[in-house]
C-alpha positions in Angstrom: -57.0 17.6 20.1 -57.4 15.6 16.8 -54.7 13.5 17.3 -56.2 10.3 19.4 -56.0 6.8 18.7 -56.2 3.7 20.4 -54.7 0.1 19.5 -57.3 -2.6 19.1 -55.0 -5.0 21.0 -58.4 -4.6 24.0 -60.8 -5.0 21.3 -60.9 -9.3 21.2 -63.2 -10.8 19.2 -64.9 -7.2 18.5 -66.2 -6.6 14.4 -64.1 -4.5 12.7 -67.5 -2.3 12.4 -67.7 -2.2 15.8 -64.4 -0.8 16.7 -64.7 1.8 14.2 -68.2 3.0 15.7 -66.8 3.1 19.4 -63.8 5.0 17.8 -66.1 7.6 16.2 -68.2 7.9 19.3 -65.6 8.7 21.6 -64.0 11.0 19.7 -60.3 9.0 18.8 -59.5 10.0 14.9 -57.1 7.3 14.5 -56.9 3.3 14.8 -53.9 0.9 15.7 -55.0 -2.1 14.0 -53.6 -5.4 16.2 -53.2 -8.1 13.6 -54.8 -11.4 13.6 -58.1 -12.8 12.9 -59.4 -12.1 16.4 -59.0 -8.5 15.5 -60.9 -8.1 12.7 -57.6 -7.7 10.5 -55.6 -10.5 9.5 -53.0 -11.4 6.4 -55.7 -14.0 6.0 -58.0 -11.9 4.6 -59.1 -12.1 1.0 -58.6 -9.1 -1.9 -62.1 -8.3 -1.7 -61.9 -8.4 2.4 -59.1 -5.5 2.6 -60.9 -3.5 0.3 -64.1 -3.7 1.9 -62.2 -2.8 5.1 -60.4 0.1 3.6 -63.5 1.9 2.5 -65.1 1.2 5.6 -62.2 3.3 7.5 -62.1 5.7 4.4 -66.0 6.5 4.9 -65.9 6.4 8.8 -62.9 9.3 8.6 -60.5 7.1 10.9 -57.1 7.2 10.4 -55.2 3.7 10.0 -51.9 4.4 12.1 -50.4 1.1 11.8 -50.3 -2.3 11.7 -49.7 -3.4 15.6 -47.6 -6.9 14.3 -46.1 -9.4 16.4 -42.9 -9.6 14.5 -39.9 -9.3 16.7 -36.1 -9.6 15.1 -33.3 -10.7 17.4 -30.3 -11.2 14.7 -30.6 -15.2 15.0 -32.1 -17.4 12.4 -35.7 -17.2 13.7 -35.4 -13.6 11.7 -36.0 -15.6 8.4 -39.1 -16.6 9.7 -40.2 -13.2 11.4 -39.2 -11.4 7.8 -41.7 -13.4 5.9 -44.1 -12.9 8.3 -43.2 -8.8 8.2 -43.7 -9.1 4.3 -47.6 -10.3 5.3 -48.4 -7.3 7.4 -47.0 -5.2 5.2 -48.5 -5.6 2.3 -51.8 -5.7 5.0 -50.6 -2.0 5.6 -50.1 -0.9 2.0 -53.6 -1.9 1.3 -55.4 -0.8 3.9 -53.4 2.1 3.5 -51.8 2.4 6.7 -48.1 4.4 7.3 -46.3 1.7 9.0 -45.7 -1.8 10.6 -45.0 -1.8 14.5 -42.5 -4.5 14.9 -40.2 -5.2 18.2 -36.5 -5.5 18.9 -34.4 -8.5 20.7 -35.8 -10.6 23.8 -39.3 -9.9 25.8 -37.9 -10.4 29.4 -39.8 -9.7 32.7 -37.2 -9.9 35.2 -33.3 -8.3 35.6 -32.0 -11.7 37.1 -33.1 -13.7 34.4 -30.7 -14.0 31.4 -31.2 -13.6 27.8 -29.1 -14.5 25.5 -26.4 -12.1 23.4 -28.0 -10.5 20.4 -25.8 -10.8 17.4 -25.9 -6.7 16.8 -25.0 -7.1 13.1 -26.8 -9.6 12.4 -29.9 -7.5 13.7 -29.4 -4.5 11.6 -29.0 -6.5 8.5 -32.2 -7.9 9.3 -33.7 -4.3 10.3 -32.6 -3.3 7.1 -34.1 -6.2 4.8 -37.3 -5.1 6.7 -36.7 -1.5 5.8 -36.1 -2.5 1.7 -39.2 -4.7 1.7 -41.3 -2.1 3.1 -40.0 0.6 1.1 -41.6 -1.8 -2.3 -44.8 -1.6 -0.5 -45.0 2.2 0.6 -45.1 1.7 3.8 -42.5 2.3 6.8 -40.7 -0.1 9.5 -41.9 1.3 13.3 -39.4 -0.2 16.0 -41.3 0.2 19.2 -38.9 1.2 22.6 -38.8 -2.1 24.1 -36.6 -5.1 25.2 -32.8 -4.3 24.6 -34.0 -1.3 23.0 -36.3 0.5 25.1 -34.2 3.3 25.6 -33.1 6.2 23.2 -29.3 5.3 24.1 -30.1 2.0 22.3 -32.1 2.3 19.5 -30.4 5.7 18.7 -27.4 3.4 17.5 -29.8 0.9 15.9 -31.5 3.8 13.6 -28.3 5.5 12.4 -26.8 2.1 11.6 -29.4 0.7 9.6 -29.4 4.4 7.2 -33.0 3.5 6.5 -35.1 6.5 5.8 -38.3 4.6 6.4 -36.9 3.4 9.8 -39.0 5.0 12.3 -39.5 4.9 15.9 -42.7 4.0 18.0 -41.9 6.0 21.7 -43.9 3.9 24.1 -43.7 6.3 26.9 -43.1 3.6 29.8 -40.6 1.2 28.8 -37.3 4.0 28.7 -38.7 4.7 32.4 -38.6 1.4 33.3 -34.5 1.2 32.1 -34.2 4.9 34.4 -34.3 7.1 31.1 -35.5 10.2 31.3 -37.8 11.3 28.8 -36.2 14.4 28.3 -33.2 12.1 27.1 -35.7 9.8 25.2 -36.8 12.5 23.0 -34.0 14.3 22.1 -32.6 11.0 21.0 -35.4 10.0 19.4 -37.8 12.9 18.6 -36.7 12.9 15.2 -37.7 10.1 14.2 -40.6 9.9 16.3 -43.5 9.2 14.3 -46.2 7.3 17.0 -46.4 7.4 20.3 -48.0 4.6 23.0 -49.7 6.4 25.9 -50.3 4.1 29.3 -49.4 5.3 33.0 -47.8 3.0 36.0 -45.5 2.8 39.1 -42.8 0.8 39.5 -43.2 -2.5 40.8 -42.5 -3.0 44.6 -40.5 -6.5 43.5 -36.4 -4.6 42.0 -35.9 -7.7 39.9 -39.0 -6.9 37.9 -38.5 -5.0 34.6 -42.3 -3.9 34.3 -44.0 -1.2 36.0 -47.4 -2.2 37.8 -49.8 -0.4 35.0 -52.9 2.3 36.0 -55.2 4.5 34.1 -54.0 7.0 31.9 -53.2 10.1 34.4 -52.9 7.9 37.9 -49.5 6.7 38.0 -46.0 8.1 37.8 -45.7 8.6 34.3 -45.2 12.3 33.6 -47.2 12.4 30.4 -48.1 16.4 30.8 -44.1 16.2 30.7 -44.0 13.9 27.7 -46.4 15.7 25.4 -44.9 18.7 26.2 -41.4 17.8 24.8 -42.3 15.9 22.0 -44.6 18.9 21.0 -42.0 21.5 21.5 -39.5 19.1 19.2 -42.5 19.5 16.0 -43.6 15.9 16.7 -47.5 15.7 14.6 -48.4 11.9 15.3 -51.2 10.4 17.0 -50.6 9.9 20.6 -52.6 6.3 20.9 -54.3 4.9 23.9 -52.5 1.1 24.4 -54.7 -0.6 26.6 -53.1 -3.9 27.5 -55.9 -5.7 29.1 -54.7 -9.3 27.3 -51.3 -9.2 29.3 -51.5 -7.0 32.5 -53.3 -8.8 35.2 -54.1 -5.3 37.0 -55.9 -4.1 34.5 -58.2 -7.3 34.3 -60.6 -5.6 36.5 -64.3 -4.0 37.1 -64.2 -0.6 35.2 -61.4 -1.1 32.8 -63.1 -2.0 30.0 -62.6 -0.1 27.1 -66.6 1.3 27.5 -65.2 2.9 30.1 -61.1 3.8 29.7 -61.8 4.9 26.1 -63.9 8.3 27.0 -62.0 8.7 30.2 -58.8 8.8 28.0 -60.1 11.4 25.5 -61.1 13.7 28.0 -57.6 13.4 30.1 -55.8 14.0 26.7 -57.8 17.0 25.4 -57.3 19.0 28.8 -54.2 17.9 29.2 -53.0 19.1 25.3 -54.8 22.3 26.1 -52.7 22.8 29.0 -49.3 21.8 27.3 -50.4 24.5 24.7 -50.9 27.1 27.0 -47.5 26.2 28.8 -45.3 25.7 25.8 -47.0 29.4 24.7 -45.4 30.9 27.8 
């Protein structure tokens, strides 16, 4: 299984050197690249800066998946300010020759009886598509992540054939549709075309019915059926990297003894390559 990556989003304050090496040793061929300064990329850096950083990943052999931004449109007039900010990490991308940009969708909210406000739909796909032309200049692709009001395939399905954008493509975090009750058979027949990256964590639903988030475990210890997952996105021709996000800096529960990325990294590469070897022998069948 030569398909691994991880996003850097754990890796705080780490040398870009040192998250290759770690990423080399454990046996991941592929890299989510967080951005900002505390993760050893940034739209701050210099000419010279990005094109030390690209040989370094070209002479390593690791992949650069993506850019992980922190852009997020929601159709209002912050989306001026979030485009602009897009155009950065996307000329990042092109030159350190990544495929895409992640960027989210709508409002982050952590409970069902808390409100958010309406999102102007049109508004939103004009702003999708703006992305979608400026990256196309740069060579590089748009990657809305399943999350917020468009977590599920139902949603974003709508999203993606109303924008027309060719370069519009679809990061399939496999927890967030099963925390809106979708199924991932239903995720990935909406979405499996278009599926070009995929965010691997594990969880169980949260004891509190309010809350939107599952309570997240190790990779292969919760209720995520990611033997399931692989196995229908496989099945469906999908060739992407299925990447390890880690999400120490938010989740609480995973701010503990033993889940450090020493010691999730490995323990994730070795899950994935006998569960892949499984999912080949089943999918033979």
């Amino acid at each position: 299984m030569d398909r691994l990556a991880f996003s850097t989003l754990p890796c705080e304050g780490w040398s870009l050197d040192e998250m290759i090496g770690i990423a080399g040793k454990r046996g991941f061929t592929g890299m989510e690249l967080r951005e900002g300064g505390v993760w050893g990329i940034s739209v701050e850096m210099t000419a010279g800066e990005r094109e030390e950083a690209r040989r370094a990943f070209e002479q390593s052999g690791i992949a650069v998946t993506d850019i992980g931004s922190g852009v997020c449109l929601t159709g209002g007039e912050g989306d001026l300010v979030q485009l602009e900010r897009f155009r950065q990490v996307a000329s990042l991308a092109r030159d350190l020759r990544a495929t895409g940009v992640r960027i989210f969708l709508g409002h982050f909210n952590e409970r069902r009886d808390r409100a958010m406000p309406a999102i102007p739909y049109d508004a939103l796909v004009t702003g999708v598509k703006a992305a979608c032309d400026d990256a196309a200049g740069l060579g590089v692709q748009v990657w809305i992540e399943t999350h917020n009001e468009f977590a599920t395939g139902r949603s974003l399905r709508r999203l993606l054939d109303d924008a027309g954008k060719p370069n519009c493509k679809v990061v399939y975090d496999v927890i967030h549709p099963l925390e809106e009750g979708e199924s991932p058979a239903d995720t990935v027949a909406l979405l499996g075309s278009d599926c070009v990256h995929v965010h691997m964590k594990d969880g169980v639903p949260s004891e509190d019915p309010s809350a939107i988030g599952w309570k997240y475990k190790r990779v292969g210890e919760g209720a995520v059926p990611i033997a399931d997952i692989v196995g229908l996105l496989e099945r469906c021709g999908y060739t992407g990297y299925y990447s390890l996000e880690w999400e120490t800096k938010w989740r609480k529960e995973l701010q503990v003894p033993g889940a450090e990325p020493a010691v999730v990294f490995p323990a994730y590469v070795s899950f994935m390559k006998r569960l892949f070897q499984s999912v080949e022998k089943r999918n033979a069948i």
